[in-house]
C-alpha positions as MATLAB code, in Angstrom:
seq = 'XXXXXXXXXXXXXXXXXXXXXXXXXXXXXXXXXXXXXXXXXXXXXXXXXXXXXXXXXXXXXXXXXXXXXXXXXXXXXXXXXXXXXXXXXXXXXXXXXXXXXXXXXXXXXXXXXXXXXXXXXXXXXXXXXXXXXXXXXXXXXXXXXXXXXXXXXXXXXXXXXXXXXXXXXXXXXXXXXXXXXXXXXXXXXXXXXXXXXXXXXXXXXXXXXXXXXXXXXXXXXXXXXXXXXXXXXXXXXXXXXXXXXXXXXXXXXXXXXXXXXXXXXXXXXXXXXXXXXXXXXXXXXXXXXXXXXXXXXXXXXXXXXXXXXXXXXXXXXXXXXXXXXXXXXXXXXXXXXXXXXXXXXXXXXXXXXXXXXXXXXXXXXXXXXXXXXXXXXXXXXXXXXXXXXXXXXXXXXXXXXXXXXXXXXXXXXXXXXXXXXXXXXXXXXXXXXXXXXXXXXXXXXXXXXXXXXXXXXXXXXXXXXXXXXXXXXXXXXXXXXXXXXXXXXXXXXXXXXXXXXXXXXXXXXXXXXXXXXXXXXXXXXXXXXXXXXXXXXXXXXXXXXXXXXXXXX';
ca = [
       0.000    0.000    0.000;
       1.162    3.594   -0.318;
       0.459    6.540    2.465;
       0.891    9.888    3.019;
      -0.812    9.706    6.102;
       0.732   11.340    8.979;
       3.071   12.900    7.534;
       5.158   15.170    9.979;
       7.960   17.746    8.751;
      10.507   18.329   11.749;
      12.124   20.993   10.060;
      12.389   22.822    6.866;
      15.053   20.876    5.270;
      18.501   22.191    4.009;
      18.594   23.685    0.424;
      22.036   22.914   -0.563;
      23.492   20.354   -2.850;
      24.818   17.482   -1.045;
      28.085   16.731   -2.972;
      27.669   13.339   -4.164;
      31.485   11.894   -3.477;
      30.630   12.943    0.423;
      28.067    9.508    0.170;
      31.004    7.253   -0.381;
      32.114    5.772    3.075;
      28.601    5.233    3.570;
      27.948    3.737    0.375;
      27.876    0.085    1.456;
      26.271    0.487    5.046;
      22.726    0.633    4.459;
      22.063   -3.083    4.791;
      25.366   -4.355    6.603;
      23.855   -3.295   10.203;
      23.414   -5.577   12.760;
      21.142   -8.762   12.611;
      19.166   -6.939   15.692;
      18.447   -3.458   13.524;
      16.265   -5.843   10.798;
      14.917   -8.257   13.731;
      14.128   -7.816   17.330;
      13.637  -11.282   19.340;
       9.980  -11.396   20.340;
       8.682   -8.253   17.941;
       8.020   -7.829   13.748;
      11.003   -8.554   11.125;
      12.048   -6.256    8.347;
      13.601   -9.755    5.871;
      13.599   -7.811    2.802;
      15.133   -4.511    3.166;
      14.235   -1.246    2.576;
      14.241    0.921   -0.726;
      13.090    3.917   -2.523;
      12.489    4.765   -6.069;
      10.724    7.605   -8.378;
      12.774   10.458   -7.267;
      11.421   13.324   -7.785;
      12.540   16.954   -6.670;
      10.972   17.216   -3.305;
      10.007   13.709   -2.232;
      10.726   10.034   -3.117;
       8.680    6.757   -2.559;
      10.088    4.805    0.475;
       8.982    0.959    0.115;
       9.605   -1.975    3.061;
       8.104   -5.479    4.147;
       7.206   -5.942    7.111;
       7.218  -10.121    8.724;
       5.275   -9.366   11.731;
       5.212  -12.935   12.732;
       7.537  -15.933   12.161;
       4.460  -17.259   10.051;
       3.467  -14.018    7.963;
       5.175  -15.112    5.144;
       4.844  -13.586    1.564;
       1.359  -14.592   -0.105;
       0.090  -16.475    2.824;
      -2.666  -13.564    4.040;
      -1.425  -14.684    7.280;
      -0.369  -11.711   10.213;
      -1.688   -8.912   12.229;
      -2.265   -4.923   10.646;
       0.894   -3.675   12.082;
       2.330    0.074   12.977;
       4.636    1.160   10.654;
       7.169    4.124   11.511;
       9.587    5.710    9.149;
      12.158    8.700    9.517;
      13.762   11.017    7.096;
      17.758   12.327    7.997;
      20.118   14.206    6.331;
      22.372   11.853    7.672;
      23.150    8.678    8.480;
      22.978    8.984   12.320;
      19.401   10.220   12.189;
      20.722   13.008   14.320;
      19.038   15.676   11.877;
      15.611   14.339   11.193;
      13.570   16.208    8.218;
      10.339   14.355    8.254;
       8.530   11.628    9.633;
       5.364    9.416    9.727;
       3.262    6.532   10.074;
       1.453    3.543    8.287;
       0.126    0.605    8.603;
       0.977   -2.952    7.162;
      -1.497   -5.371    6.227;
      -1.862   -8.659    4.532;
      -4.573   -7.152    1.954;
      -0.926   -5.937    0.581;
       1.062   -8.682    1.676;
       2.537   -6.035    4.178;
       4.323   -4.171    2.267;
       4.041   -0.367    2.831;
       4.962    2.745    1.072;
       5.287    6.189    2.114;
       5.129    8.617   -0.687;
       7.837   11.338    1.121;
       7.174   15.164    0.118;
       8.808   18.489    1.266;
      12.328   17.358    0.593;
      15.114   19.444   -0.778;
      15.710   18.496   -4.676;
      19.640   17.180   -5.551;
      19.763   16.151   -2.160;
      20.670   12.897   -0.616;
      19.058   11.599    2.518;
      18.498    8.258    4.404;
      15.836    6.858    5.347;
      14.612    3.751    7.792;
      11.532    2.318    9.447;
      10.446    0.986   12.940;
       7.626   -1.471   13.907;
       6.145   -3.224   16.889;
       4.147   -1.583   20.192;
       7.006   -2.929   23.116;
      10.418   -4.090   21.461;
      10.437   -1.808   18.703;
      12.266   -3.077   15.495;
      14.493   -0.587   13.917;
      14.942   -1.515    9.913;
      18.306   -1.385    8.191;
      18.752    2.384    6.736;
      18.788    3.066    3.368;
      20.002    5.900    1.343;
      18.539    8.047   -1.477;
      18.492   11.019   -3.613;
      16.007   13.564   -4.599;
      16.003   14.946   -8.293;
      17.028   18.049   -9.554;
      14.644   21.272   -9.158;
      12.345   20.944  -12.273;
      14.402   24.118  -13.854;
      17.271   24.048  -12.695;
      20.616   24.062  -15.228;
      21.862   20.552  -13.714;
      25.434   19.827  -15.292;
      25.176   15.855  -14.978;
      23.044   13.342  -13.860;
      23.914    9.641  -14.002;
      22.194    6.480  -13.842;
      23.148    2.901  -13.238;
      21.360    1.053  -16.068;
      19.932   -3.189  -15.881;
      17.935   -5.545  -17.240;
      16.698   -9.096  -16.945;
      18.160  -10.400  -13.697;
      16.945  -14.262  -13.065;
      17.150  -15.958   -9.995;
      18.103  -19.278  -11.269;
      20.936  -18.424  -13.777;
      23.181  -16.806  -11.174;
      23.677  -14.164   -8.535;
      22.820  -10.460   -8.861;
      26.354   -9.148   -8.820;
      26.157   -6.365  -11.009;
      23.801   -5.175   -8.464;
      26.613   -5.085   -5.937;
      28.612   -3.098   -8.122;
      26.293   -0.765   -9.062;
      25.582   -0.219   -5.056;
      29.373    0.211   -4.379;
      29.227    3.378   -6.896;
      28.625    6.808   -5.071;
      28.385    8.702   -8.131;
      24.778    7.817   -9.050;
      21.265    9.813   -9.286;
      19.428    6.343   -9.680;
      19.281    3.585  -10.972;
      17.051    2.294  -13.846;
      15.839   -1.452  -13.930;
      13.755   -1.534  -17.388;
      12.513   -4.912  -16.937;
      12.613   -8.381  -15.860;
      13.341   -8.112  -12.414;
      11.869  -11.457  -12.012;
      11.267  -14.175  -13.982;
       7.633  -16.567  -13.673;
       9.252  -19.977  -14.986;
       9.027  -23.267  -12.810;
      12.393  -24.302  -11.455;
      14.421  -25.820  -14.063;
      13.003  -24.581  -16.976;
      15.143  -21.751  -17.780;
      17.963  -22.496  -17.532;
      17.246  -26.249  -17.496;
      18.084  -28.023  -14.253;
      21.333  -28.635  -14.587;
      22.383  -25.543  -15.278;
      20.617  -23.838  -12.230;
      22.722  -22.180   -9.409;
      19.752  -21.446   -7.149;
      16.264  -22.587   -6.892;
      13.089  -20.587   -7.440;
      10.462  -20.050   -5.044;
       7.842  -21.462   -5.571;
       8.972  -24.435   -7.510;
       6.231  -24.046   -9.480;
       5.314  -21.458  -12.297;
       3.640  -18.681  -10.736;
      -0.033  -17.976  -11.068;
      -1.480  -16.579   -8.699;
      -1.266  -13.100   -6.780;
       0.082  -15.795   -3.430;
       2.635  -17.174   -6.406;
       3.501  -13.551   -7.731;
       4.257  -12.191   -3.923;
       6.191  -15.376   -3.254;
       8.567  -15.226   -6.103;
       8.827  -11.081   -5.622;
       9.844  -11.802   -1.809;
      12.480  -14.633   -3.055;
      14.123  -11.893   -5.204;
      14.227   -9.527   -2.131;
      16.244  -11.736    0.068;
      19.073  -11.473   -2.048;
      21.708   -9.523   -0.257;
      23.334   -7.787   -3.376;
      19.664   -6.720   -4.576;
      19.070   -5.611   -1.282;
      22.131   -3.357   -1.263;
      21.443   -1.965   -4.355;
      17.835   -0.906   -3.310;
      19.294    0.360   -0.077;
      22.105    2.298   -1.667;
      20.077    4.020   -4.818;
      16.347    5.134   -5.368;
      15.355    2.568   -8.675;
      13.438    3.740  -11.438;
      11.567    0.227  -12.809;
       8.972   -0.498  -15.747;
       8.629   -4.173  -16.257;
       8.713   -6.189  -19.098;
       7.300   -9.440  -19.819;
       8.685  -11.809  -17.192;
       6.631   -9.799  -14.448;
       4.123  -11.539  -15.764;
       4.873  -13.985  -18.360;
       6.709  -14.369  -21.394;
       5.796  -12.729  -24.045;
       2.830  -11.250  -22.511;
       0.512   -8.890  -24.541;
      -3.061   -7.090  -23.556;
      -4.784  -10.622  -24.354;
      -2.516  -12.906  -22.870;
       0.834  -14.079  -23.602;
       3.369  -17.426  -25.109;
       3.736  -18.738  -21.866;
       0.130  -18.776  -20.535;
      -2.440  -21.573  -21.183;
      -5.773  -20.574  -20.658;
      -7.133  -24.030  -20.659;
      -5.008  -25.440  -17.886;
      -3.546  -21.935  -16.165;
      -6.916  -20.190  -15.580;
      -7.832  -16.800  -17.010;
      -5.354  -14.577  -18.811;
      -7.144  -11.494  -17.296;
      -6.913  -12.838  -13.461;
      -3.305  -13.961  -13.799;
      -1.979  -10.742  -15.173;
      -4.088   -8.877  -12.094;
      -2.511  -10.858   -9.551;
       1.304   -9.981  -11.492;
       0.400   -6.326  -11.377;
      -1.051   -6.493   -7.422;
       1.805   -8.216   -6.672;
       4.393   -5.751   -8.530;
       2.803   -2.636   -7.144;
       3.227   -4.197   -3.669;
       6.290   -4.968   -3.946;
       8.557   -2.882   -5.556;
       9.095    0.948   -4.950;
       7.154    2.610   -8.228;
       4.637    5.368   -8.076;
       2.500    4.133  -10.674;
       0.728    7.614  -12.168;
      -1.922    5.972  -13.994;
      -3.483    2.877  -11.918;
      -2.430   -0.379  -13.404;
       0.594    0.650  -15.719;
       4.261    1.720  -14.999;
       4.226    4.327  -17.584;
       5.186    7.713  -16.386;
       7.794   10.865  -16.854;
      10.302   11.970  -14.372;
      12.676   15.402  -14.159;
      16.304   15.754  -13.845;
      15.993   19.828  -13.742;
      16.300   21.275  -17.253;
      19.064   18.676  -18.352;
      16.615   15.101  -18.996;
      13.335   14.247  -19.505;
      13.145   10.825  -18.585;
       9.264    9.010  -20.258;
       9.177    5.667  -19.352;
       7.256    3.311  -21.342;
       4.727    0.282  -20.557;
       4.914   -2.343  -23.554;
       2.767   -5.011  -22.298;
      -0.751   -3.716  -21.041;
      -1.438   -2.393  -24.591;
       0.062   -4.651  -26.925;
      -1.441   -6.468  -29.594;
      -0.476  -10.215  -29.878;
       2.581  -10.694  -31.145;
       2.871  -11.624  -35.110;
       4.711  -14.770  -36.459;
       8.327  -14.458  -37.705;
       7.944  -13.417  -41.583;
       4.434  -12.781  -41.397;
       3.478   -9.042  -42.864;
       1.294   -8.161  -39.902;
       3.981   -6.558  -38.516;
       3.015   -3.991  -40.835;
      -0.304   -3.690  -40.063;
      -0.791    0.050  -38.241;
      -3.938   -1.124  -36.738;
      -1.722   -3.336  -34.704;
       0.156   -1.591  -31.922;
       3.180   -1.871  -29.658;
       1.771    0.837  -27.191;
      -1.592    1.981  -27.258;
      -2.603    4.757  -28.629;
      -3.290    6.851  -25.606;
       0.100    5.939  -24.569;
       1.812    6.908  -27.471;
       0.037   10.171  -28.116;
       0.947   10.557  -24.188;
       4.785   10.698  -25.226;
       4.671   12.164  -28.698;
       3.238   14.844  -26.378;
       5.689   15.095  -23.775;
       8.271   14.773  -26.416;
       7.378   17.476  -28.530;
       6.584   19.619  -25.138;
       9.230   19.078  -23.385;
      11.992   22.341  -22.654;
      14.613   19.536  -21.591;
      18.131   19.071  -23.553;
      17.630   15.825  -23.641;
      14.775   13.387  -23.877;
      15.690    9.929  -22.425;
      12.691    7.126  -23.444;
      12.467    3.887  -21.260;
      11.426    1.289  -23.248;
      11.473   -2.289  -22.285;
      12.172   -3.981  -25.776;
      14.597   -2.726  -28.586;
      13.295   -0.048  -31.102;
      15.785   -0.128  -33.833;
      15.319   -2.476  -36.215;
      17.148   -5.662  -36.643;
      16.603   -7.612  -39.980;
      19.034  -10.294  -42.314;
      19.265  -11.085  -45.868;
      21.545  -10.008  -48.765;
      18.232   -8.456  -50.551;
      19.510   -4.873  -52.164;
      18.705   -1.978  -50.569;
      16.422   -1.048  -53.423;
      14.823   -3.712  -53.829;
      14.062   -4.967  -50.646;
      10.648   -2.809  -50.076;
       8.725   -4.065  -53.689;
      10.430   -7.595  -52.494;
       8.696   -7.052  -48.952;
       5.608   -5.939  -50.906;
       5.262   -9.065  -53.321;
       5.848  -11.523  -50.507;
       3.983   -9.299  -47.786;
       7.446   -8.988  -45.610;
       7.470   -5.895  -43.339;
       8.876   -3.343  -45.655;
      12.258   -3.158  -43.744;
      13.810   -6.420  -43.891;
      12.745  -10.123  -42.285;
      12.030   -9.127  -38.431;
      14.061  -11.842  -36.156;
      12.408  -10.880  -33.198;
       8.611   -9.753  -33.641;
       8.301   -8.706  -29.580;
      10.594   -5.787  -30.359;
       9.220   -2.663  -31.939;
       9.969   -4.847  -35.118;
       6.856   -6.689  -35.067;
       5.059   -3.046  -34.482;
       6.563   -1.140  -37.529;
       3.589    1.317  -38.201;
       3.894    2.684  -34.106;
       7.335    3.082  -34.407;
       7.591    4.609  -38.166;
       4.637    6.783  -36.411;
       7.271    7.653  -33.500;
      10.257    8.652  -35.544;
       7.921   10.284  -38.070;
       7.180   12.627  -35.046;
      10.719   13.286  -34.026;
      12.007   14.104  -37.743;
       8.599   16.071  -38.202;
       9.004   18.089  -35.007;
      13.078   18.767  -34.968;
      13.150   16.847  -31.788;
      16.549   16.207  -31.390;
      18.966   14.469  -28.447;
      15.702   11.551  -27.779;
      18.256    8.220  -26.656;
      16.222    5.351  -26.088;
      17.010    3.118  -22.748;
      16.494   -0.941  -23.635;
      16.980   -3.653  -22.175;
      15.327   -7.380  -22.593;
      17.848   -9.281  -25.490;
      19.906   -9.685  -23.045;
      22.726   -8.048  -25.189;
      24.692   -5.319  -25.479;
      24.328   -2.764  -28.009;
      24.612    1.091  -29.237;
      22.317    1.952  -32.111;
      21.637    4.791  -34.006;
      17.879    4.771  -34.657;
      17.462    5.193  -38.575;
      14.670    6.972  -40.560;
      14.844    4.603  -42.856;
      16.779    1.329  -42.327;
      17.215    0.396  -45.823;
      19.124    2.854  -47.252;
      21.130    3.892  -44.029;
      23.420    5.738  -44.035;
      22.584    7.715  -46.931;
      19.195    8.318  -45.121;
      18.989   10.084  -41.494;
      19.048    8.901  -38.045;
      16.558   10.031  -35.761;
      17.482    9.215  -32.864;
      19.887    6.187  -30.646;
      19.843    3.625  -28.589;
      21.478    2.106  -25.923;
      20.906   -0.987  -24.949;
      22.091   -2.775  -21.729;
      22.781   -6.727  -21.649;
      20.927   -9.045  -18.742;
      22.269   -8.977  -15.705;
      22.141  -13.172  -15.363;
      19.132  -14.272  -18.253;
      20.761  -16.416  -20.763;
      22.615  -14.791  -23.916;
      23.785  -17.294  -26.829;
      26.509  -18.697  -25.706;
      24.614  -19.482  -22.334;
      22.157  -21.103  -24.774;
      24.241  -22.553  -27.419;
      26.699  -23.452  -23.559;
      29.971  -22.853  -26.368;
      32.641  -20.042  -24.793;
      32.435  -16.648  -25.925;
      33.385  -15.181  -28.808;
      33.025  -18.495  -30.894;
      29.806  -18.609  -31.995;
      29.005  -15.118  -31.088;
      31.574  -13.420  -33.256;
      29.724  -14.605  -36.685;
      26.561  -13.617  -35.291;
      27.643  -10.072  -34.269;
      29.145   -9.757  -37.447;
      26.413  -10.846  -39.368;
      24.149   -8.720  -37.357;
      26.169   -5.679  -38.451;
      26.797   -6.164  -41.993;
      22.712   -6.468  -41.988;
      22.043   -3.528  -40.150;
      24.486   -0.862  -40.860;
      23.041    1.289  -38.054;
      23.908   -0.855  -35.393;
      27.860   -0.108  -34.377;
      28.073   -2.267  -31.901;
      26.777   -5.590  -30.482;
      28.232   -7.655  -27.094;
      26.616  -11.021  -27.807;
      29.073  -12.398  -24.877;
      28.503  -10.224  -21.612;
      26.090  -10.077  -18.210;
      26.651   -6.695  -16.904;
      25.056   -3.486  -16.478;
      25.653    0.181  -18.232;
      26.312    3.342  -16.211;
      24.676    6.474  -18.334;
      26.102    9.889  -17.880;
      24.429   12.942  -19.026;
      25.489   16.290  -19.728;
      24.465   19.254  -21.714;
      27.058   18.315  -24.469;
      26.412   14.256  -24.604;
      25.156   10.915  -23.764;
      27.450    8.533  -22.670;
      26.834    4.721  -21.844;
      29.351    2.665  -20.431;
      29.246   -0.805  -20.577;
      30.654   -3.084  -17.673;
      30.905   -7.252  -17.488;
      30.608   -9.441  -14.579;
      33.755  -12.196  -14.612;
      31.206  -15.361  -13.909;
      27.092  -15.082  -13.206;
      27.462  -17.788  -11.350;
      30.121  -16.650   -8.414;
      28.982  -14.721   -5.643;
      31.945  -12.681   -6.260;
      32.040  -12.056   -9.627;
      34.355   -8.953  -10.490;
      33.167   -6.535  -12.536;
      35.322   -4.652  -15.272;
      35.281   -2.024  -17.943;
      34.486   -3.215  -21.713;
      33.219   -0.490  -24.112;
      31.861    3.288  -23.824;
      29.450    5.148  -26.489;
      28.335    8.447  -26.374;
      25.664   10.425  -28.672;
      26.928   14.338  -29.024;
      24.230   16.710  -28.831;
      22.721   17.403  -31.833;
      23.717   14.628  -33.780;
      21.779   11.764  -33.050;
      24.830    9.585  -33.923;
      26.147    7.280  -31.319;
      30.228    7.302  -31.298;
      32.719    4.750  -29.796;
      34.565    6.604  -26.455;
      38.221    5.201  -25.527;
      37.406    5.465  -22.057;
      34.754    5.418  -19.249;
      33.319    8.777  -17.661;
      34.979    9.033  -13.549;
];
């Protein structure tokens, strides 16, 4: 649940800038306190940290769980309403208090409880922690987090850790750690797959698992969704990450299941799994509960943040809308009464894209939106080709849940952005559990001689199977044909990591857009290093992407 109530300012809070670097010695103490700050012996438990997300200039959303008995576990509707406290300092010994209040948690939302935090100084970091029980109070572990920049303010940089499909069962969330261990962030953005719905042993298959879900089974139900959100929560690099960083999230598919669309979705059986409709309820209940997103229209995660005058930040929901996916070669994809995102969604950002005052417009979307086609065809004659054999017009689509089964919303999208002069719009992807850096062509067929409209950055999975997880061959075998073949298809695409599970760090200034990509040494080691492998940038203006010799510091 989310509350406002009883909200208390102690003071009016500090207006200065907290430097970012003077976070660093406390970077990694939010969830290392003692076992009796998350537990007391006879009073509630706090077993799956604390976190906050949706920054915005004066607030943030605070999010815990609250275990008020030893049998109030996730999804079992079991355990008493219980008093929740939480506190507001601009430091980490909670000597200097700026606001506090109260809630309650109840089983109706699996006792999870939000506190929507407002009157807070923008650019500022704070911590945060909660208390519960009526005699032996328990105190939570603190977290830390950041407000956003005053909505016009000329901010020089904001940066973002940047992740993607992180399952449970293919290895541990170290790039999580990593990202936690950084003190240079603003936030971080998950677009997607933060869990995954398959029984145990089907992906990977069981012999390649290094943990077991919970439940065994593929979840269902709203009890299976809370279950398998809670299981995600224990882990002690996730929670770290959550207590280090405010996290922006949309979800993707695996939230609910895979390839989900507005009817239903590859991985759902109607017949013998119940009703598409109830089981894609219980997935949204379930996500709302449990993770820290200020959903601004009820049932969808799509929504626009601030970073002061530097970023617009529109983040995108491609599953609640979506019509069913297409098969591979089939025209359909064509089709413009078929759509990717709804049309009150998409009008929603064409607006906010075309109004928007910011130097650069940053778009969250879940799946990839350049396009990604094979074949030797010539450029011109591979749209009469595509016509005679009723091919989408810009090549064979290889992957139809992209925006490459949806070709008339996104030719509709970068229509708008060439027909507007919107310039500097980088799209944020995750999902193919690659990574890559795009430029986003007009027209992919005759690139580069046409224009680009925009790039892409996309980040690779954090543990979800790539091809040579698939294929199980060592990297850069099998995956340096592919990349290669990928490329000489699709000459807007300047770089593809076929081999990697990582995460990206994005860097924003007025002048350009730089991702850097990082690689974990093994997903399956709980202490996987992490190091350095490429950096792209996108100058202002341009809406080129460019190969960097070096990461941002």
């Amino acid at each position: 649940m989310t509350s406002r109530q009883r909200f208390s300012p102690i003071s009016s809070p500090s207006r200065r800038t907290v430097v970012k670097a003077a976070a660093a010695t406390a970077v990694a103490a939010p969830v290392l306190g003692s076992a009796a700050t998350a537990r007391a012996a006879d009073g509630p438990a706090f077993l799956h940290g604390v976190a906050s997300g949706d920054p915005l200039p004066d607030g943030v959303l605070l999010w815990t769980r609250v275990t008020p008995t030893p049998d109030a576990v996730p999804g079992s509707g079991r355990g008493a309403d219980t008093t929740v406290r939480w506190e507001v300092a601009e430091d980490k010994d909670f000597a200097r208090i700026v606001a506090r209040g109260t809630t309650v948690a109840k089983a109706a939302s699996d006792h999870t409880v939000k506190a929507d935090v407002r009157g807070l100084a923008p650019a500022t970091s704070y911590w945060f922690r909660f208390t519960a029980g009526d005699g032996t109070q328990t105190v939570s572990p603190a977290g830390r987090t950041r407000t956003a920049p005053a909505a016009g303010a000329a901010t020089p940089g904001v940066r973002f850790g940047v992740v993607s499909c992180a399952n449970w069962e293919a290895g541990y969330f170290s790039p999580y750690r990593h990202l936690a261990a950084r003190a240079d962030l603003d936030a971080v953005l998950h677009l997607g797959d933060y869990i995954y719905e398959y029984a145990s042993g089907s992906y990977p298959d069981a012999k390649y698992v290094v943990r077991p879900h919970e439940p065994e089974h593929e979840i269902l139900t709203l009890a299976d969704y809370r279950t398998r959100h809670a299981t995600y929560k224990t882990d002690a690099d996730l929670q770290t990450l959550h207590a280090t960083h405010p996290v922006i999230a949309i979800w993707d598919d695996h939230e609910f299941a895979n390839d989900a669309w507005s009817g239903g979705a590859e991985n759902h059986t109607p017949g013998t799994e119940g009703s598409w409709a109830d089981r894609a309820a219980g997935a949204k209940q379930a996500y709302f509960e449990w993770m820290p997103v200020r959903a601004a229209t009820e049932g969808t995660v799509y929504r626009r943040l601030r970073f002061g005058r530097l970023a617009d930040l529109h983040l995108l929901d491609l599953r609640s809308f979506r019509s069913q996916q297409s098969s591979i070669g089939n025209g359909a994809v064509d089709d413009p009464e078929r759509t990717i995102t709804g049309r009150a969604q998409l009008d929603w950002l064409k607006s906010g894209l075309a109004g928007s005052d910011a130097t650069w417009q940053l778009v969250g979307t879940s799946v990839m939106i350049s396009p990604v086609a094979f074949g030797s065809v010539p450029a011109h004659l591979l749209e009469p080709l595509a016509e005679l054999l009723g091919l989408p017009k810009e090549g064979l689509a290889v992957n139809v849940d992209q925006w490459d089964g949806y070709t008339d919303d996104r030719k509709e999208l970068i229509s708008h952005l060439r027909d507007r002069s919107i310039t500097n719009t980088v799209f944020l992807t995750g999902d193919i559990h690659m990574a890559w850096a795009n430029d986003v062509p007009v027209k992919a067929a005759t690139y580069p001689l046409s224009a680009s409209a925009a790039t892409e950055f996309v980040v690779t999975s954090v543990t979800s199977d790539n091809i040579d997880d698939i294929l199980h061959v060592a990297p850069q075998t099998v995956s340096v044909v592919a990349a290669a073949a990928v490329k000489a298809a699709n000459r807007h695409v300047k770089w593809v990591d076929m081999d990697s599970h990582g995460y990206g760090v994005l860097d924003v200034t007025a002048e350009r857009s730089q991702m850097d990509y990082y690689a974990v040494s093994d997903r399956t080691k709980r202490d996987a290093t992490s190091a350095w492998t490429r950096s792209y940038r996108t100058l202002s203006g341009t809406q080129k992407v460019e190969r960097v010799d070096s990461p941002v510091h």
